[in-house]
N, C-alpha and C positions, 0 to 999 in steps of 0.2 A: 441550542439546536444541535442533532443528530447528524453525522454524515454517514456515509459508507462510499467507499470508494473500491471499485473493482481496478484491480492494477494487472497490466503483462510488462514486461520487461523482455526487453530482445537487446541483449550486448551483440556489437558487431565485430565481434572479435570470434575465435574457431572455436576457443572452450569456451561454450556459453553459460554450459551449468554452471561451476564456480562462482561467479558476479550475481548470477538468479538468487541462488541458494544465497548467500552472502548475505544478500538485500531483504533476502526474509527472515533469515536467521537474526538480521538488526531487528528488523520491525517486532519479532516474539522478545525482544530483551525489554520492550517497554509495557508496562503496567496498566498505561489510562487508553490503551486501544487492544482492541481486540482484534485476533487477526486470524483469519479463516486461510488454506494454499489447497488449492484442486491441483488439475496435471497441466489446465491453462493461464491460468489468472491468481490472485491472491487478494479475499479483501480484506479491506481493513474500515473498523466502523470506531466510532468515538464521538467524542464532542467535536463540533465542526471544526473550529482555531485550534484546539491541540494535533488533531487528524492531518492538517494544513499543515503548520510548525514541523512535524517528525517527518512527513512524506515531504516538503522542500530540503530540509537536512541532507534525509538519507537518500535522496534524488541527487542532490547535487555532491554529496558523497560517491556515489555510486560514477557518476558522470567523470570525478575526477580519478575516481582509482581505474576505472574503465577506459578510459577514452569516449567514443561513440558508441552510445546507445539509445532505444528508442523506448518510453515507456508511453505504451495508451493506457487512459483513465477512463473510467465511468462514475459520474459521480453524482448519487442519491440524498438529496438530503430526506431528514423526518423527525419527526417526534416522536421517539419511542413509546412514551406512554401512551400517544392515540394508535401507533402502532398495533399495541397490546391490549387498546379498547374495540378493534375493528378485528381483531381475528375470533 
């Protein structure tokens, strides 16, 4: 099964960018997800359990080199192939 997960990140910290940028710049080093960044959110799609796996990582990465921060999720599951049968 397919995920996609819409992600924002809000560090509570004054330099926000740095930690943003940080967290997506890990997420573009892996291979088996794909990863979309607009000016609000960032998604990232894959196979469900690997999508899981890297966004726990780099969550709790992120959590520890930051201190307090707030990430919301959205999160899509699908099959791409019927994805790609219905459009």
């Amino acid at each position: 099964m397919q995920v996609m997960v819409e992600l924002s990140l809000y560090p509570l910290v004054n330099e926000y960018i740095p930690p943003i940028q940080d967290f997506i710049d890990r997420l573009n080093n892996y291979r088996d997800i794909s990863v979309s960044t607009s000016s609000t959110s960032t998604q990232v799609t894959g196979d469900y359990g690997v999508v899981m796996k890297i966004l726990g990582e780099e969550m709790q990465r992120t959590h520890e080199e930051v201190g307090q921060a707030i990430f919301v999720a959205k999160f899509l599951n699908f099959d791409a192939m019927q994805a790609r049968k219905s459009s």
